[in-house]
C-alpha positions in Angstrom: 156.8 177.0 88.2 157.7 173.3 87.6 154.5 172.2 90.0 152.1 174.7 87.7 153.4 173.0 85.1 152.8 169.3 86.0 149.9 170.4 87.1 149.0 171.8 83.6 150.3 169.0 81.8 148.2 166.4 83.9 145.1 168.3 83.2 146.2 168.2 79.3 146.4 164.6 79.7 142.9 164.1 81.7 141.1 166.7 79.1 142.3 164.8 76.2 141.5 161.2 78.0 137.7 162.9 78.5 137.4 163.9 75.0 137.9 160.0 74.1 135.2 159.5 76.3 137.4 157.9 78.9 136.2 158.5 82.4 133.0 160.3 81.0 129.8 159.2 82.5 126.2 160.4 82.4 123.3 160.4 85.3 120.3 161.9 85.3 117.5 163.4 87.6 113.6 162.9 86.9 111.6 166.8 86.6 108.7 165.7 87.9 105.3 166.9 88.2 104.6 168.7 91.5 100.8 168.2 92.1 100.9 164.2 90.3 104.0 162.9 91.1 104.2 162.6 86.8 108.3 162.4 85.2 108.0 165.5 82.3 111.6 164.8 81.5 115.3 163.5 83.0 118.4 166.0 83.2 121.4 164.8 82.5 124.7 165.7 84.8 128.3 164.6 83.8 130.4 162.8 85.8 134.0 162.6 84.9 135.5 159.7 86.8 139.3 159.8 86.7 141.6 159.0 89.7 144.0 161.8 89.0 141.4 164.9 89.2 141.1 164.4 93.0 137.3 164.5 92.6 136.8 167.7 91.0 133.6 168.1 89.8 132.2 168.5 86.0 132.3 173.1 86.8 136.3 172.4 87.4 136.1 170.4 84.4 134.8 172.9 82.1 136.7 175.8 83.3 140.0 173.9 82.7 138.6 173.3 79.5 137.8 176.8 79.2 140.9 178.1 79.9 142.9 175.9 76.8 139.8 177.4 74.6 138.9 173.6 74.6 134.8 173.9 75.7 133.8 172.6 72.8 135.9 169.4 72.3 134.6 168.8 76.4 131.3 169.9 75.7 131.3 167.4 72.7 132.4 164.2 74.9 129.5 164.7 77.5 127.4 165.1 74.5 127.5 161.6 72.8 127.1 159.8 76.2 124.0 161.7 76.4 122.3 161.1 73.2 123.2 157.4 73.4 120.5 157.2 75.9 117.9 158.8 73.8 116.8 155.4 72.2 116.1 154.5 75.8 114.4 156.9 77.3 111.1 155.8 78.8 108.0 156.5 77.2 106.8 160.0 76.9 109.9 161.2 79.1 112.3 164.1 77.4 115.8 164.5 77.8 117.6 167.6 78.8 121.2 168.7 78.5 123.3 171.2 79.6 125.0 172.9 76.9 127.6 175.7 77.6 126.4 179.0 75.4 130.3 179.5 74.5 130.2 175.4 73.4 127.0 174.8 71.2 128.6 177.0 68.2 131.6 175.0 68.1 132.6 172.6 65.4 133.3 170.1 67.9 129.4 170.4 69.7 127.5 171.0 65.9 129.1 168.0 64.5 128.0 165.5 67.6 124.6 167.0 67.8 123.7 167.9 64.0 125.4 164.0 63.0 123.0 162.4 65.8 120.2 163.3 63.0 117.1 163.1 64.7 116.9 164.9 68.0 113.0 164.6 68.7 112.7 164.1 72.6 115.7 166.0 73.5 116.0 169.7 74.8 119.1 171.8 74.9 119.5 173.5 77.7 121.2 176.7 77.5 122.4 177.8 80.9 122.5 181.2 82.5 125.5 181.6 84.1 127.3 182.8 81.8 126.4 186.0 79.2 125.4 184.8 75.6 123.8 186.3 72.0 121.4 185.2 70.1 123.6 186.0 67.1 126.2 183.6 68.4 123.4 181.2 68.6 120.9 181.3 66.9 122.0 179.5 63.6 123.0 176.5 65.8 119.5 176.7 67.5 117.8 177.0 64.5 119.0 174.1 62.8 119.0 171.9 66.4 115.3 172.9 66.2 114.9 171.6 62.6 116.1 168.2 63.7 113.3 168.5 66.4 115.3 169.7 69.4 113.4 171.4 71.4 115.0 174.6 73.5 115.3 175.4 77.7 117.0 177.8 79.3 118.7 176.6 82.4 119.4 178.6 85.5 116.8 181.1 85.3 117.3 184.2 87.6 121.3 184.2 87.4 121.1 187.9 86.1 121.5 187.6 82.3 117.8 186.6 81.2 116.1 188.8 79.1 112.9 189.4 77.6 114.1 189.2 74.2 116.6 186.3 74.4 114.0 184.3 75.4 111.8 185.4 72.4 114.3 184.1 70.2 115.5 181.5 71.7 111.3 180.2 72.3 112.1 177.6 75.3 109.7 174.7 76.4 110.9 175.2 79.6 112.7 177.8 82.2 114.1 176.3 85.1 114.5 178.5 88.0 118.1 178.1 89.5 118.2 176.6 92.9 119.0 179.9 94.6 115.8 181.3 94.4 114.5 177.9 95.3 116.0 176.6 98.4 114.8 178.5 101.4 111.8 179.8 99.6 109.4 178.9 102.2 111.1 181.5 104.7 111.8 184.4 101.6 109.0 186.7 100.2 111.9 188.1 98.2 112.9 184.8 96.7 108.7 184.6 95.8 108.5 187.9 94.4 111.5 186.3 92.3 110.3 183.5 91.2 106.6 185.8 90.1 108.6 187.7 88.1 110.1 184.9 85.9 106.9 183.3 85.7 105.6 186.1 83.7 108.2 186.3 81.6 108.0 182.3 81.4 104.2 183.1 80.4 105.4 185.6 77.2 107.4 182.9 76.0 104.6 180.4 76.6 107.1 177.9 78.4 106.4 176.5 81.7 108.4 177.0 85.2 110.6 174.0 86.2 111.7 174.2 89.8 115.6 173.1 90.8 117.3 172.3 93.8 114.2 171.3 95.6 115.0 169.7 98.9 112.2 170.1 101.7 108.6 169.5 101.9 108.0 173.4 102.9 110.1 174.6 99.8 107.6 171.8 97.5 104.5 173.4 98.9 105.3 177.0 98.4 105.9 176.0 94.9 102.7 175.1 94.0 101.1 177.9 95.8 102.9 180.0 94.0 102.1 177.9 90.3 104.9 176.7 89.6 103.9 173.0 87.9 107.1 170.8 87.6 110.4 170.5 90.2 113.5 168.2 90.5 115.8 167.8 93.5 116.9 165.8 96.1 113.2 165.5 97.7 112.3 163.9 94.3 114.8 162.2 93.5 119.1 162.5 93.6 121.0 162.3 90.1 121.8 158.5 89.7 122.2 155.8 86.7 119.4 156.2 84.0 116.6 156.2 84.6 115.3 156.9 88.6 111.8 157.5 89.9 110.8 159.7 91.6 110.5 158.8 95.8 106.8 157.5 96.9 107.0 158.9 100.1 107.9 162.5 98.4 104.9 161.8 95.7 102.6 161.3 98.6 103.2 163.7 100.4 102.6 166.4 97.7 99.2 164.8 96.2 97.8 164.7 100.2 99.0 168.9 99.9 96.9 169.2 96.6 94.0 167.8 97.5 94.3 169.8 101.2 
């Protein structure tokens, strides 16, 4: 019992160092254009670099969070490193951001995104992995969208989509999680997948963003299949604001296209 409870209390300590910002860093990934080689937007990830958390990564994070009903105070830290790149975004290029469905209601979230004033160029990104109502979200989303936010839902194909959440929630984007991505060349099940959210990506008149795109193969069935924008590791890994996407990956694709 007295190990769980140094290791609780030095959590406690590195969750309310993060929420000062200390230790919380930002990179981002280009979504690029499939058949042009074109950046639509960057994603951002959070990083939390602290010695003590032996390198757990930003899931560990929010689950500790999570479990001290502290999402939104985290949620809110990762939030205002974010937005302070909006003024520097490059031209034309949105910004997306993860935001936890059980976080964007909370005081802590509302006050960072709603006090940031204008959010024009910036899409919230509501993830799937995790159940959520419009009724817990859709005053936050409406006034988000007021400022100019526009909306995404992240991690399409997770099991909780659903024709009429994404009505509501009227996204710019769905972004197909990386597990019906990677391996797609070899998986007419994964395709039959991906066909199915693309029609309900067409009812909400958002497009079909592509994650966890790693091979060449994986790229090409993409587009054959219609899906217009991708991010990944054949692109282009998460890094300091603001990377471009690889020339030799670019290439390759536009010498597919014009096969």
């Amino acid at each position: 019992m007295h190990s769980t409870n140094r290791f609780d209390a030095r959590w406690t300590a590195m969750l309310d160092d993060a929420f000062a910002g200390v230790g919380v860093k930002v990179h981002v990934q280009p979504v690029v254009e499939l058949t042009t080689g074109r950046v639509m937007s960057f994603e951002a990830f959070a990083r939390f670099d602290n010695p003590q958390a032996g390198g757990a990564g930003p899931v560990v994070w929010f689950a500790r969070a999570r479990e001290r009903g502290q999402v939104g105070e985290l949620q809110a830290a990762v939030l205002r490193e974010v937005l302070s790149l909006a003024p520097r975004l490059p031209g034309g290029a949105l910004l997306g951001v993860n935001v936890e469905p059980d976080a964007i209601a909370s005081p802590q979230t509302r006050e960072v995104l709603l006090d940031h004033g204008d959010l024009t160029g910036v899409v919230i990104e509501l993830t799937e992995h995790a159940p959520w109502s419009w009724s817990e979200v859709g005053p936050t989303v409406t006034e988000l969208r007021a400022r100019g936010a526009r909306m995404a839902i992240d991690d399409a194909g997770t099991g909780y989509a659903a024709l009429e959440k994404i009505a509501f929630l009227d996204p710019v984007t769905l972004k197909l999680d990386r597990s019906i991505v990677s391996g797609l060349a070899a998986s007419p099940d994964q395709e039959i997948a991906i066909d199915r959210l693309g029609t309900l990506a067409r009812h909400a008149g958002a497009v079909l963003v592509a994650e966890g795109v790693e091979s060449l193969d994986d790229a090409r069935r993409l587009i054959d299949c219609g899906v217009p924008y991708a991010q990944g590791y054949l692109l282009a890994p998460p890094g300091p604001p603001w990377p471009a996407p690889d020339p030799a990956a670019v290439h390759a694709l536009a010498r597919i296209t014009a096969a």
